[in-house]
C-alpha positions as CSV (number, residue, x, y, z in Angstrom):
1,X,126.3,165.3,180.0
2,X,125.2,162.1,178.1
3,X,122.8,159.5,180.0
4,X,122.4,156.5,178.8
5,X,118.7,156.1,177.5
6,X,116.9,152.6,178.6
7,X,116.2,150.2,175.4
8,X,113.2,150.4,173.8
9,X,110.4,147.5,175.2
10,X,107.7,146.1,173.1
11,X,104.4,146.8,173.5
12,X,103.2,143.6,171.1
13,X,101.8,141.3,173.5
14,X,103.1,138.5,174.4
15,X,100.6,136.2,173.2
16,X,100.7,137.8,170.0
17,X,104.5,137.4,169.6
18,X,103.8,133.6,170.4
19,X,100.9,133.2,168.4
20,X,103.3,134.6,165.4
21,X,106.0,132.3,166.5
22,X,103.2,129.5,165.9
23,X,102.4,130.3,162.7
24,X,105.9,130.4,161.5
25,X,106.9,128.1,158.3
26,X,110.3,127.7,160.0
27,X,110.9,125.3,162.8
28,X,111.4,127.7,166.2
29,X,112.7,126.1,169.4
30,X,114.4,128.1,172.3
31,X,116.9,125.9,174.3
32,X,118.7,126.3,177.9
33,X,122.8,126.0,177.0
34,X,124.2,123.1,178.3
35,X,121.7,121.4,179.1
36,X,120.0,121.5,175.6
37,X,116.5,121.4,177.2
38,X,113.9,122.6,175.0
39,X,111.6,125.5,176.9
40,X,109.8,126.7,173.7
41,X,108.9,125.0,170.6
42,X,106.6,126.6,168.0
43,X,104.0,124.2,166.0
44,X,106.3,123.5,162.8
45,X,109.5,122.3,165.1
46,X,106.9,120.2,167.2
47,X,105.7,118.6,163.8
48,X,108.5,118.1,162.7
49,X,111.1,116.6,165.7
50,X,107.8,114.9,167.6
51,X,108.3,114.0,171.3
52,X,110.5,110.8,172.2
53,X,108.6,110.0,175.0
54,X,111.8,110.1,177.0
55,X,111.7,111.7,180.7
56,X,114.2,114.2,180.0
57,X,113.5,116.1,176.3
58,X,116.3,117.8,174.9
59,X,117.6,119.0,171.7
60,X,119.7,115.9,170.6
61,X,117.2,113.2,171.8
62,X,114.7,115.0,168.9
63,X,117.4,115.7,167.0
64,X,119.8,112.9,166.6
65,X,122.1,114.5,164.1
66,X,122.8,117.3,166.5
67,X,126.0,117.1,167.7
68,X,125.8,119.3,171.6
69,X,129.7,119.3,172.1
70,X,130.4,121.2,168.7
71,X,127.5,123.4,169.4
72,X,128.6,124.4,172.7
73,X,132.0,125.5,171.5
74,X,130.5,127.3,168.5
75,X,128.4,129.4,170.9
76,X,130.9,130.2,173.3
77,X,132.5,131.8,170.5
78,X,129.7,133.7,169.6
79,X,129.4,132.1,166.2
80,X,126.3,129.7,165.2
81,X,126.2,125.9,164.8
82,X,124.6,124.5,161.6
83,X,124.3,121.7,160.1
84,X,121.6,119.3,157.1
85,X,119.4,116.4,158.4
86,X,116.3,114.8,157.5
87,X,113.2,114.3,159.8
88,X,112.1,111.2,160.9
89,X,109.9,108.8,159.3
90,X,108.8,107.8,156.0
91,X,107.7,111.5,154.8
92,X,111.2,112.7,155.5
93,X,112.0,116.9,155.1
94,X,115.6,117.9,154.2
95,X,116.8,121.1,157.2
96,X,119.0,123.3,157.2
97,X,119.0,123.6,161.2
98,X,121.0,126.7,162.4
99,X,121.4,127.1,166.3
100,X,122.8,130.9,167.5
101,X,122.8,132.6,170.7
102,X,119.3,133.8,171.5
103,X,120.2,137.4,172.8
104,X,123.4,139.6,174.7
105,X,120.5,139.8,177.5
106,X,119.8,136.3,177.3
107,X,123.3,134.1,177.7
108,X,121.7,131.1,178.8
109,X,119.2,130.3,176.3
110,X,119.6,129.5,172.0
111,X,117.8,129.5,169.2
112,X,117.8,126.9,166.9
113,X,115.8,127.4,163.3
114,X,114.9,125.0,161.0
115,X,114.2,125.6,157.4
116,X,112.5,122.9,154.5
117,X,115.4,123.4,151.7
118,X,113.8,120.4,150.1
119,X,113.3,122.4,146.8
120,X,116.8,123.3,147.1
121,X,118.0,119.9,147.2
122,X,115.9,118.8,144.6
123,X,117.2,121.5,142.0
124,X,120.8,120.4,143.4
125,X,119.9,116.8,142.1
126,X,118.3,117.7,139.2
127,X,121.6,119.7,138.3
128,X,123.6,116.5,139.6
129,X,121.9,113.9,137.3
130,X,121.6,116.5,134.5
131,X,125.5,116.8,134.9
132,X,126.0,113.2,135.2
133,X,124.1,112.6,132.3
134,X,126.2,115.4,130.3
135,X,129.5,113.5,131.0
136,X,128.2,110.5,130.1
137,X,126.4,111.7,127.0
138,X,129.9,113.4,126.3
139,X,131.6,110.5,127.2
140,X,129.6,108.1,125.2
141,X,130.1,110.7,121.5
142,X,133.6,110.3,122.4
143,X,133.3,106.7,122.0
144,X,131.6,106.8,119.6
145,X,134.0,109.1,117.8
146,X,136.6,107.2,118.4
147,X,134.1,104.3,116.9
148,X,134.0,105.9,113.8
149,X,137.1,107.2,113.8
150,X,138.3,103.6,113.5
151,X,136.6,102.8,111.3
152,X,137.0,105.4,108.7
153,X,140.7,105.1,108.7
154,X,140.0,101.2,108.2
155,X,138.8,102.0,104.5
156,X,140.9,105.2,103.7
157,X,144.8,106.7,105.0
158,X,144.9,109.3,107.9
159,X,145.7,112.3,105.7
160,X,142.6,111.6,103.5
161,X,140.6,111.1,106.6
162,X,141.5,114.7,108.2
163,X,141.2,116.0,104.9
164,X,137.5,115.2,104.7
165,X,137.1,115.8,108.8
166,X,138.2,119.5,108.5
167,X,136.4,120.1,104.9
168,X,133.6,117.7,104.2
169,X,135.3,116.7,101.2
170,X,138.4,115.1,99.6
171,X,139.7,116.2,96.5
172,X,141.0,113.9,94.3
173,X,144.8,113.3,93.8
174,X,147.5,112.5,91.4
175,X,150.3,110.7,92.8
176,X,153.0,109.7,90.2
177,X,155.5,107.4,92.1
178,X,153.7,104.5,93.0
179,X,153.8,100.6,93.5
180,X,150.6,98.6,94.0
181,X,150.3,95.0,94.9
182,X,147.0,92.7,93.9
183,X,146.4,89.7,95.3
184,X,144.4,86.7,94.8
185,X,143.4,83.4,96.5
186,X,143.4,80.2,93.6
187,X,140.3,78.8,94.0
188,X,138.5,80.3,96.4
189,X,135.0,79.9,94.4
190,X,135.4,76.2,95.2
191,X,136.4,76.4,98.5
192,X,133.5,79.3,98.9
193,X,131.0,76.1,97.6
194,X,132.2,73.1,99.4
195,X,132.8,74.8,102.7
196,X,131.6,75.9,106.0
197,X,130.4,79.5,105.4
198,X,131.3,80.5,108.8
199,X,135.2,78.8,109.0
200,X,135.8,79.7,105.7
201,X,135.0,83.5,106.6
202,X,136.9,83.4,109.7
203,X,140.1,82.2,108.4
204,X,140.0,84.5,105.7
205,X,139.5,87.1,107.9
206,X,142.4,85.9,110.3
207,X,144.6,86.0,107.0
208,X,143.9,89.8,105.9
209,X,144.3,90.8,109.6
210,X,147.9,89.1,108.9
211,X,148.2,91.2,106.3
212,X,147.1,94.6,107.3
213,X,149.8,93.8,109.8
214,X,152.2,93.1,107.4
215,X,151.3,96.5,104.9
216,X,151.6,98.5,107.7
217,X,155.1,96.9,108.6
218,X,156.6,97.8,105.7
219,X,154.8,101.3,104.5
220,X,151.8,100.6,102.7
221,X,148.5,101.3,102.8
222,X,145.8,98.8,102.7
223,X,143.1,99.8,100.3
224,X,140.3,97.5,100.0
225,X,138.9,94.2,99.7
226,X,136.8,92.6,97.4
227,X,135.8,89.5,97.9
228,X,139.2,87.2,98.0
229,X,141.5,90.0,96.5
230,X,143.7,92.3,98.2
231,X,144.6,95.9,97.3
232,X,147.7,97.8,98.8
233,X,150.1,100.6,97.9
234,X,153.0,102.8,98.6
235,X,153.7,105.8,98.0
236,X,150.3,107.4,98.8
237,X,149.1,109.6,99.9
238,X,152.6,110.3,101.7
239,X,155.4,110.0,98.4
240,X,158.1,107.5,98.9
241,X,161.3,106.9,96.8
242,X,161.3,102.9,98.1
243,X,157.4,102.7,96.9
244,X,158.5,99.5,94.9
245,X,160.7,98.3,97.6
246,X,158.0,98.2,100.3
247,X,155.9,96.6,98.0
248,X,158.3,94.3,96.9
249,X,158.8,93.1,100.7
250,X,155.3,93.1,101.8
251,X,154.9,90.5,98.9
252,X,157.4,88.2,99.8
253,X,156.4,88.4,103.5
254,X,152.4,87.6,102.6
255,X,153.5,84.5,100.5
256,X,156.0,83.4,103.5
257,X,153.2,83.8,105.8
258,X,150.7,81.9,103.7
259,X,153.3,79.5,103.3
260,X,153.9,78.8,107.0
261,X,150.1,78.8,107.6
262,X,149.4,76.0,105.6
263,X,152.2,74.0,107.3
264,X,150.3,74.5,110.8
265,X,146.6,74.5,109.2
266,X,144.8,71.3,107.5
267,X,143.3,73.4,104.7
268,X,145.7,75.0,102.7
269,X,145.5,78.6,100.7
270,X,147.5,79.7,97.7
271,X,147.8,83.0,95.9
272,X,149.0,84.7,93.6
273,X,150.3,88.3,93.6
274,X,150.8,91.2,91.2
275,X,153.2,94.6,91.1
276,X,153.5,97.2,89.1
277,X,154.8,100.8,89.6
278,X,152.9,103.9,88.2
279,X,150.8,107.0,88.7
280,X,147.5,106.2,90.2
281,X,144.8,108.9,90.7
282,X,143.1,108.3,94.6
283,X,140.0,109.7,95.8
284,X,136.5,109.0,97.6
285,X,134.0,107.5,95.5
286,X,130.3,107.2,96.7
287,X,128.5,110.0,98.9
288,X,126.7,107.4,101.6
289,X,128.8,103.8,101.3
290,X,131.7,105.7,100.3
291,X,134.9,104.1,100.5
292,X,138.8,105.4,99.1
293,X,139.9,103.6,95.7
294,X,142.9,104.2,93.6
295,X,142.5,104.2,89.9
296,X,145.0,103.9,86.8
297,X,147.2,102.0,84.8
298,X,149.1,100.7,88.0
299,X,145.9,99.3,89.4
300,X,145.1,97.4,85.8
301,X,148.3,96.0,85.0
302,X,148.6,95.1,88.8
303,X,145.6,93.1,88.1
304,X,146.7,91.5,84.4
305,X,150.0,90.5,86.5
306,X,148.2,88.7,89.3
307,X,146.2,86.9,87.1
308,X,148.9,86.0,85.0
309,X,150.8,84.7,88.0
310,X,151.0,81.2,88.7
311,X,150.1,79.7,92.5
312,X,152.3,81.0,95.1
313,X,153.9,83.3,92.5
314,X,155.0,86.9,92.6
315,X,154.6,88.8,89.1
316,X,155.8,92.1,87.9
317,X,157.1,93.7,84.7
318,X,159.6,95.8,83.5
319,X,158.4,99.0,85.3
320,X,159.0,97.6,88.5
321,X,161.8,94.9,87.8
322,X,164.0,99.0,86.7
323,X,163.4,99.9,90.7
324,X,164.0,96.9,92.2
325,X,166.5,94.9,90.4
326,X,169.7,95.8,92.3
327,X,167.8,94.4,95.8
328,X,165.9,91.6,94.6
329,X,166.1,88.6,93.1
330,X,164.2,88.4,90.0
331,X,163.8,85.9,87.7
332,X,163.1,86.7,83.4
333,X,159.4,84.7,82.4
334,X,160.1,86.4,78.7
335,X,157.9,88.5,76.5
336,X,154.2,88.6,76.9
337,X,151.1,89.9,75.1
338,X,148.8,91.9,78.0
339,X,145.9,92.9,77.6
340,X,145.4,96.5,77.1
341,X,149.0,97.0,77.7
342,X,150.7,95.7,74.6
343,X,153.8,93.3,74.8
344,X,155.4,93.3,78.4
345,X,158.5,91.2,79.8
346,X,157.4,89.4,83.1
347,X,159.3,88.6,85.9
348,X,158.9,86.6,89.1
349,X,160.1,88.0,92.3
350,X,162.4,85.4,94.1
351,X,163.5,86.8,97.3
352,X,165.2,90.0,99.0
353,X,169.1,89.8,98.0
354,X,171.3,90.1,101.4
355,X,174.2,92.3,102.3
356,X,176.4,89.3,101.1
357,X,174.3,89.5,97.8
């Protein structure tokens, strides 16, 4: 027959056991359920919660985040209440304050530990303001991405642009079906002398943000600047069978636009544009102010037909005149000696014939 042997008692002394209890690095309190009263405290608890000064001590007096309703339910279930605070006054310590039953032997009594996880929370806002400061690194390359991005596709076309993204390098390209418009402001070195710097900048810049509109409207690409001139094409680096068509529009709709301008602006502009259709070879030139250019005989005689142009006049020879001719009005200017380029008939784009012709 079994008989139940009596549990073990300890033969550490008492004052021992306390004197342990003492030197703890843990706050130790033993509480009386229900009425939260303290009837133990070690020296790290006591240091840490001091007295109130109140008649009637108990646990949420010292410890005013301590919440003695949801701790009494948590114990009658058998399960501990825990929960973070920080200690009183200016040298605050960040707990982790656990209170469980004390013992099967002991049902009217808890313990409640306290532990510093200061270090803890420090290494959790370290990681917090290291993470933060990921995003917004990431956050801020993004923009800047996008920055550049922007940027690069002001000076070059898309397809060029992931061509040197994915590579590092864009090879250069032959395109034969081409139409390339130039054009020019009369006068500008004048107007560049006897004006405002700062207006005269402005409104040009207002005018070739018209006009990137405008390219872009009818399928061209914008591809530089230089001073006063402008430089588009179709039919890069995507081909196009209307190539001289969308040039031929853009054209009219940059002189109608300077046109209308000057009707609602006290200084007036006037230009003069150029076509021609032809191969052109594009590519990036220059390794650290590098910029995409078109070159060939469609870019110079662009160029010769611009110049030749008079103000507020359209140019373009017979190369262009063969696409266009059945859409547009053209009219003849007659045979003309061109440098570089031999003898060349001229014509002067009118307007865009309708459906009613």
């Amino acid at each position: 027959m079994l008989v139940d042997e009596p549990a073990p008692t300890s033969t550490v002394p008492t004052g021992l056991l306390t004197h342990a209890l003492q030197g703890l690095g843990v706050g130790v309190a033993i509480v009386e359920r229900g009425t939260w009263r303290i009837a133990f405290e070690n020296a790290r608890f006591f240091r840490w919660f001091p007295p109130t000064g109140e008649m009637e001590e108990t646990l949420a007096t010292r410890l005013p985040a301590f919440n003695s309703e949801r701790a009494g339910e948590r114990l009658e279930s058998r399960r501990s209440y825990s929960f973070e605070m920080e200690t009183p006054g200016s040298r605050a310590v960040h707990l982790d304050v656990e209170v469980r039953p004390l013992a099967d032997d002991a049902p009217d009594y808890a313990v409640v530990e306290c532990r510093d996880i200061g270090k803890r929370k420090q290494a959790e806002y370290m990681l917090e303001s290291y993470s933060r400061m990921a995003e917004k690194n990431t956050r801020d390359l993004q923009r800047e991405k996008e920055r550049v991005e922007k940027l690069l596709l002001n000076i070059m076309p898309r397809s060029v642009y992931e061509e040197m993204k994915d590579y590092g390098t864009v090879t250069p390209q032959r395109f034969d079906r081409t139409s390339v418009l130039m054009l020019d402001f009369v006068g500008f070195t004048d107007m560049a002398a006897s004006r405002e710097p700062g207006t005269l900048v402005a409104e040009l810049n207002d005018i070739f943000t018209a006009f990137d509109r405008i390219v872009e409207l009818f399928g061209c690409e914008r591809i530089k600047t230089i001073g006063d001139a402008y430089l588009a094409v179709s039919g890069l680096p995507e081909a196009t069978p209307d190539h001289a068509h969308n040039v031929a529009r853009a054209a009219l709709r940059m002189r109608r636009y300077i046109e209308r301008r000057n009707t609602a602006h006290p200084e007036a502009w006037s230009c003069r544009i150029g076509i021609d259709s032809g191969p052109v070879i594009g590519s990036i030139v220059g390794v650290q102010k590098y910029v995409y250019d078109i070159f060939g005989p469609a870019v110079n005689l662009a160029s010769r037909m611009e110049s030749m142009s008079e103000p507020m006049q359209i140019t373009l020879c017979d190369d262009t005149y063969a696409l266009i001719k059945d859409d547009f009005a053209c009219v003849e200017r007659g045979p003309f000696e061109v440098k570089g380029f031999g003898t060349k008939t001229l014509y002067t784009l009118e307007r865009e014939l309708g459906p009613g012709r």
